[in-house]
TORVEXZA-657298 format. One record per residue (C-alpha): x, y, z; residue in one letter. Coordinates in steps of 0.05 Angstrom, whole numbers, padded with zeros to 5 digits, always signed. Layout:
BEGIN
XYZA ...
! end
This chain:
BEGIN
-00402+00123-00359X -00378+00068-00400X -00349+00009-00358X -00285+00009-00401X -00274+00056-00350X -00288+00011-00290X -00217-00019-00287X -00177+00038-00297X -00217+00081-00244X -00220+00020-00195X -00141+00010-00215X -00128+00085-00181X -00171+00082-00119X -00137+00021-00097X -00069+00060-00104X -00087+00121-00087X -00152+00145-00051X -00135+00087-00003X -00078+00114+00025X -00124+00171+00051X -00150+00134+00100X -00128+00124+00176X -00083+00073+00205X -00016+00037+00171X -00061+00035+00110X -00042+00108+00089X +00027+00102+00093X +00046+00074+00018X -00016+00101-00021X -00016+00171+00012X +00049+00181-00023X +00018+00172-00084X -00048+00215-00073X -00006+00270-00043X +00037+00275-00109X -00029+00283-00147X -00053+00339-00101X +00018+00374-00107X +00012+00368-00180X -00049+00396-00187X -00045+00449-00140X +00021+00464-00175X -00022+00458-00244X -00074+00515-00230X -00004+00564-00218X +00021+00547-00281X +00005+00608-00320X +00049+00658-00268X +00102+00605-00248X +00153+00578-00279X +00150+00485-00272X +00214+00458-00283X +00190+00400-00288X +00165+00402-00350X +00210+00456-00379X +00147+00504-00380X +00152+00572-00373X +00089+00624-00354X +00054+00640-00420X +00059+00575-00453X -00003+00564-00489X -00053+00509-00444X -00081+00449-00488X -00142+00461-00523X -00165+00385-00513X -00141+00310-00494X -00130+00295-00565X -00075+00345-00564X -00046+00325-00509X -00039+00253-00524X +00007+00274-00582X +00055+00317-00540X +00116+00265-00528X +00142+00247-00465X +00102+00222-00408X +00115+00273-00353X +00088+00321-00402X +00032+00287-00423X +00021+00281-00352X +00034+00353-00327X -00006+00376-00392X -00078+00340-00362X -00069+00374-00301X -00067+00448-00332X -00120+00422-00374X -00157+00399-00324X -00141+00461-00272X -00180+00514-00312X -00242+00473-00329X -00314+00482-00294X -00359+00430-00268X -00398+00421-00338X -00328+00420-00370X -00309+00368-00330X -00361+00320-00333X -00359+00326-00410X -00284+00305-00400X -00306+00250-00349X -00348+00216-00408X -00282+00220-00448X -00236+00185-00395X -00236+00115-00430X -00202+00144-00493X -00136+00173-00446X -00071+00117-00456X -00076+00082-00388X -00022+00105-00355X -00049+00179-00361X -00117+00156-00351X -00107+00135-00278X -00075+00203-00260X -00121+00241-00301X -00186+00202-00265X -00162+00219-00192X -00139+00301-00218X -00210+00306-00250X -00263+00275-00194X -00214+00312-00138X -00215+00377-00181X -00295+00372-00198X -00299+00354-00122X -00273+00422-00092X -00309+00466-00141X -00379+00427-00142X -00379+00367-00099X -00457+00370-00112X -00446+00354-00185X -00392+00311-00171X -00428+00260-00125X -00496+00272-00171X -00448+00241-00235X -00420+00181-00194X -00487+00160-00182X -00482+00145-00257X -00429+00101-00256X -00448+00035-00233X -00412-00001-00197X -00351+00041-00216X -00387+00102-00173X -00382+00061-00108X -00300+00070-00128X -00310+00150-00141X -00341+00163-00087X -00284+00166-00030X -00243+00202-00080X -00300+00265-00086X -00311+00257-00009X -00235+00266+00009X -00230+00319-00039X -00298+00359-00017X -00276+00347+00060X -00208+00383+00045X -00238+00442+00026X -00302+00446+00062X -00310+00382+00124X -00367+00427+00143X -00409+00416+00096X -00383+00345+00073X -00405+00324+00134X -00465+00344+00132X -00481+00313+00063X -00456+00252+00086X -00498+00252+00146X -00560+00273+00110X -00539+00218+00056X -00516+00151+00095X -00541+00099+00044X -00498+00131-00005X -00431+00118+00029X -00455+00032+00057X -00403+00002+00016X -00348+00047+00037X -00336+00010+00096X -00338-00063+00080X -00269-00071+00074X -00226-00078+00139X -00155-00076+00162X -00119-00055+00218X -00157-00004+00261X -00210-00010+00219X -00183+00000+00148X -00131-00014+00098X -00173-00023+00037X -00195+00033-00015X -00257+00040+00025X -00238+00003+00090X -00261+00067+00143X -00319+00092+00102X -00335+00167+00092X -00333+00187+00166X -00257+00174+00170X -00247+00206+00106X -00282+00279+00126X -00253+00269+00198X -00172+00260+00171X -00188+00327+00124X -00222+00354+00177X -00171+00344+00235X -00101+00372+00176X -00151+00443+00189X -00191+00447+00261X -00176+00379+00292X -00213+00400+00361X -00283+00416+00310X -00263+00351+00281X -00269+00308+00341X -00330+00346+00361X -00361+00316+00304X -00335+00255+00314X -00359+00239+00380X -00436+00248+00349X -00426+00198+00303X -00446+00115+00316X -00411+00053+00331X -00359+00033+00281X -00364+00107+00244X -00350+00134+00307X -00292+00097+00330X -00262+00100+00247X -00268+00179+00238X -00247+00190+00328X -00183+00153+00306X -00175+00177+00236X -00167+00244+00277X -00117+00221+00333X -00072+00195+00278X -00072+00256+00235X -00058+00299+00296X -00006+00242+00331X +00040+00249+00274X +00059+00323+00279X +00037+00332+00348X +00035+00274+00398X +00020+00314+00461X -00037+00335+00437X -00067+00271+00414X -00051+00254+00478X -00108+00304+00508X -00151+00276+00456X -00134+00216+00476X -00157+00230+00553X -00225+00246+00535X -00236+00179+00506X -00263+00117+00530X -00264+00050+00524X -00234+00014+00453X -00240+00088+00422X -00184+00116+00472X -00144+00040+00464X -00134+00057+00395X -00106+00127+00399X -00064+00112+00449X -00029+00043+00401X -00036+00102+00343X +00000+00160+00400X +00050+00101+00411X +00064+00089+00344X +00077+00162+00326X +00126+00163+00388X +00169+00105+00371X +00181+00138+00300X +00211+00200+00341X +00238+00180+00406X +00242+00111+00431X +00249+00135+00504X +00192+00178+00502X +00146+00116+00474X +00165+00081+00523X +00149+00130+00583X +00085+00145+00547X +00070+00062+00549X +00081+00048+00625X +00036+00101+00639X -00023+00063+00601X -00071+00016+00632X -00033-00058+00634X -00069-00087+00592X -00059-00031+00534X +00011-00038+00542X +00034-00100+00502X -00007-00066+00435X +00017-00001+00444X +00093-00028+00448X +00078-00070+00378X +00062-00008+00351X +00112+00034+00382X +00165-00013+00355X +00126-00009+00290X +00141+00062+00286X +00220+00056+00308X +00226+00004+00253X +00198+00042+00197X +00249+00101+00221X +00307+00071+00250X +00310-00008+00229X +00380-00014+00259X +00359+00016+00320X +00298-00026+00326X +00335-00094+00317X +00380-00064+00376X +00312-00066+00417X +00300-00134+00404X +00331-00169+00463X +00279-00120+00505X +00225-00168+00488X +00210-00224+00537X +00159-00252+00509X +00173-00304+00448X +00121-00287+00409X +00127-00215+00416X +00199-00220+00400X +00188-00263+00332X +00142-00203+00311X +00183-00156+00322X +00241-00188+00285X +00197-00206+00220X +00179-00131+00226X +00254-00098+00238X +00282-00149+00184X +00236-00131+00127X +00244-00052+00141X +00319-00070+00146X +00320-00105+00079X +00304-00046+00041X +00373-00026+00047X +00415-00079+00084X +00382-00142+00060X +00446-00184+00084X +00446-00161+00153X +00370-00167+00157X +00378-00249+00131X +00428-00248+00181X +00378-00222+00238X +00327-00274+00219X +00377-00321+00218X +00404-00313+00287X +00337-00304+00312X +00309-00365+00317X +00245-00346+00325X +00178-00379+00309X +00159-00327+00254X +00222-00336+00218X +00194-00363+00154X +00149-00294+00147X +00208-00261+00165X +00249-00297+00118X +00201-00289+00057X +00197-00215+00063X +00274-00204+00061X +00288-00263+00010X +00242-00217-00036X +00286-00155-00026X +00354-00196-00029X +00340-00234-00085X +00331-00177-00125X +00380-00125-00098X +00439-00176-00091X +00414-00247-00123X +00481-00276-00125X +00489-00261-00051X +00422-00277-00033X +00442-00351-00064X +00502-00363-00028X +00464-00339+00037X +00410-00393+00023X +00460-00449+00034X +00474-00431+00111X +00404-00446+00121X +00392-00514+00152X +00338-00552+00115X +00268-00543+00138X +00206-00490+00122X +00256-00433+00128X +00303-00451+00081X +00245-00476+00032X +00213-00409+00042X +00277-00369+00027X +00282-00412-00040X +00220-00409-00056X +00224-00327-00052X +00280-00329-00091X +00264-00376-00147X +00209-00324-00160X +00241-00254-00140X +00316-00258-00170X +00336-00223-00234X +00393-00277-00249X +00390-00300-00314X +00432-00367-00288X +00370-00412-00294X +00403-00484-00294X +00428-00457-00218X +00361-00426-00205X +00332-00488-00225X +00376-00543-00189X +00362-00488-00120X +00287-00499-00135X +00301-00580-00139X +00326-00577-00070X +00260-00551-00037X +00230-00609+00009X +00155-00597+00013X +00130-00632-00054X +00083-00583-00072X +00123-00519-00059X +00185-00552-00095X +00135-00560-00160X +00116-00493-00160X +00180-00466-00147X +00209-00510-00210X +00153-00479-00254X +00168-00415-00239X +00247-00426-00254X +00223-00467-00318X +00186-00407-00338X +00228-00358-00334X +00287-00403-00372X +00240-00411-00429X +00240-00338-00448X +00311-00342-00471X +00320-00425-00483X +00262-00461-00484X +00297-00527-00507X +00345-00531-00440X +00288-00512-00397X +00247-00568-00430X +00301-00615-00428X +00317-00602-00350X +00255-00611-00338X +00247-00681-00365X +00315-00703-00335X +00291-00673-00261X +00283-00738-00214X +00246-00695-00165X +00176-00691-00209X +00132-00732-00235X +00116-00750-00310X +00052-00720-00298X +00082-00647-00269X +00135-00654-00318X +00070-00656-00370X +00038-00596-00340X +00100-00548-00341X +00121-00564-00402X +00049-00558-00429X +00045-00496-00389X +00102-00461-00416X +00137-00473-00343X +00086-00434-00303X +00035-00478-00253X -00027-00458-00255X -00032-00468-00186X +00033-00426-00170X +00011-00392-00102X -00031-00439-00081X -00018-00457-00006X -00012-00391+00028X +00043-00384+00089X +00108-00421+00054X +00161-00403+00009X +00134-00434-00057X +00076-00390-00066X +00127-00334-00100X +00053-00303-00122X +00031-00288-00043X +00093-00256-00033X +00090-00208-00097X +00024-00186-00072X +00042-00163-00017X +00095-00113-00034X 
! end
């Protein structure tokens, strides 16, 4: 395949075939993937159904080829249109279409490349892994996108290609994250077949499981307890008790988890009957789970932590799920907290108040004292707000009292202010007493931005950091 597909394929893994896998880490992508699954399966009924929404009745006529497509207007269409297309082709079909992939507008191409290797997948996974050997580099990408796909058909027999086939799936676990995952390829194939596997027979599923090796093992064993914890927790429970060691630790923070999101009390029976020294994960994760349902309800829970450092992670996690819709209360939480974590906790609702409310989010800034929370918050701001005040925006950023962060922070304002009057930006710029000729030289040379912007990761000036990670 040409590697002017390499981006665009590599683009849509990381958004959606990681959210397949287990842990936190499915939670935002999944969305995402699902949508594409939905879409498709809705795609292959279009010739007896009516979608509304495209406008689409049954009959209409399916594209002939991609050309055509890409001259039907809107993009929902264009969009909808690939999938039909798509839908009714066979495996030879489909790779020819595979070959054509870089010649798709990108936005279509990254849907299309996910609907075409998960279609090819569940007709001829065979063919399917044979053509991402192909690829390159850009295979290593494809593959946990045919393996998810083949697995939700057919984990029999996935499974046993991947364990007649190990070298093929190495890479597919070198990236880690919580439990094990997080990244497009963070729990490797075993996860992936064991998460299809457990939505169909999850008892089979853990049979298999338990023959697998060291990390695979403990990957695909929790892969399964989460998939099953979230619609039934008593029965990951069971699973749970035929566990040992770190592999039964992390289904029960996983059970926990699941609990908090649907009854607090319950999570918290089910924690004081763990072993002590499970109990102070399995309550972060519990709490996780209340936050991510119930954020007002979680800060309410707060004042149940004892420990300090507990509590400040708890807060920085209740405040950002609160800011999402009640960024003021949730500055006020962090606020009143006075917890060691409060610049993390700061920067993740500064980024949500700042653009939901940035005149608000200003005038909260000035009831913080000065010190690495307030310079956070600023920092944030200065890169997050959608005011088009700049000489404000700017004279906030001059106030920042790390030397470094305040720099950045002034860049970033600068920046922005240039897009609509470069001459004021330019001029406040060289009539700032806060930077040096030489900054002054590299912003304005710069067009406002630092090249550097980002640069020292945990504080408020590194506006980059905290776009990344939302």
């Amino acid at each position: 395949m040409n590697q002017k597909l390499l981006y665009p394929v590599v683009t849509l893994l990381l958004g959606a075939t990681g959210g397949f896998l287990i842990g936190k880490g499915n939670k935002s992508a999944d969305s995402g993937a699902t949508e594409a699954a939905e879409m498709l399966s809705r795609s292959s009924r279009a010739g007896s159904i009516n979608d509304s929404s495209t406008g689409r009745s049954a009959g209409t006529t399916r594209a002939r080829n991609t050309d055509e497509i890409n001259q039907m207007p809107g993009q929902l269409q264009r969009m909808q249109s690939l999938l039909d297309f798509y839908a009714g082709l066979s495996p030879e079909q489909l790779e020819e279409e595979a070959r054509k992939l870089e010649n798709i507008p990108m936005p279509e191409r990254m849907m299309a490349s996910y609907v075409l290797f998960a279609k090819w997948a569940e007709t001829d996974p065979m063919s399917a892994m044979a053509f991402s050997d192909k690829m390159g580099f850009t295979g290593m990408f494809v593959k946990p996108t045919i393996m998810q796909s083949w697995a939700s058909v057919d984990p029999v027999n996935a499974s046993k290609y991947y364990s007649d086939n190990p070298g093929q799936f190495a890479m597919m676990g070198m990236f880690g994250g919580r439990g094990g995952g997080g990244g497009p390829m963070g729990n490797g194939a075993a996860s992936i077949i064991a998460g299809e596997w457990a939505r169909q027979n999850p008892d089979d599923a853990m049979a298999w499981a338990k023959t697998l090796n060291g990390s695979e093992k403990g990957n695909a064993v929790s892969s399964i307890v989460g998939q099953v914890a979230s619609s039934d927790p008593q029965k990951a429970m069971a699973m749970a008790a035929t566990l040992t060691g770190d592999d039964q630790s992390r289904a029960n923070r996983q059970i926990a988890e699941a609990l908090g999101s649907k009854n607090w009390d319950e999570a918290q029976q089910f924690i004081a009957g763990l072993p002590t020294d499970q109990q102070d994960d399995a309550r972060r994760r519990a709490f996780e789970g209340l936050a991510s349902k119930d954020p007002s309800e979680a800060a309410k829970q707060l004042a149940s932590f004892t420990d300090e450092e507990q509590r400040s992670r708890a807060t920085a996690t209740v405040a950002e799920q609160m800011s999402r819709e009640d960024p003021a209360g949730a500055f006020n939480l962090v606020i009143s907290s006075g917890t060691s974590e409060q610049e993390d906790a700061m920067r993740n609702v500064m980024m949500n108040y700042a653009r939901q409310d940035s005149a608000g989010a200003m005038q909260a800034i000035s009831k913080i004292p000065q010190g690495d929370a307030r310079d956070t918050a600023i920092g944030t701001f200065v890169f997050a707000s959608n005011s088009t005040n700049y000489s404000e925006t700017f004279a906030l950023a001059e106030t920042i009292t790390d030397e470094r962060d305040r720099s950045r922070a002034i860049g970033v304002s600068a920046a922005k202010w240039m897009t609509t009057d470069p001459e004021a930006a330019k001029a406040a710029i060289q009539q700032s007493t806060t930077l040096s000729d030489e900054v002054k030289t590299r912003i304005i040379d710069g067009g406002g931005m630092m090249r550097d912007w980002g640069g020292r990761g945990s504080r408020g000036g590194e506006g980059g950091n905290a776009a990344g990670g939302q």
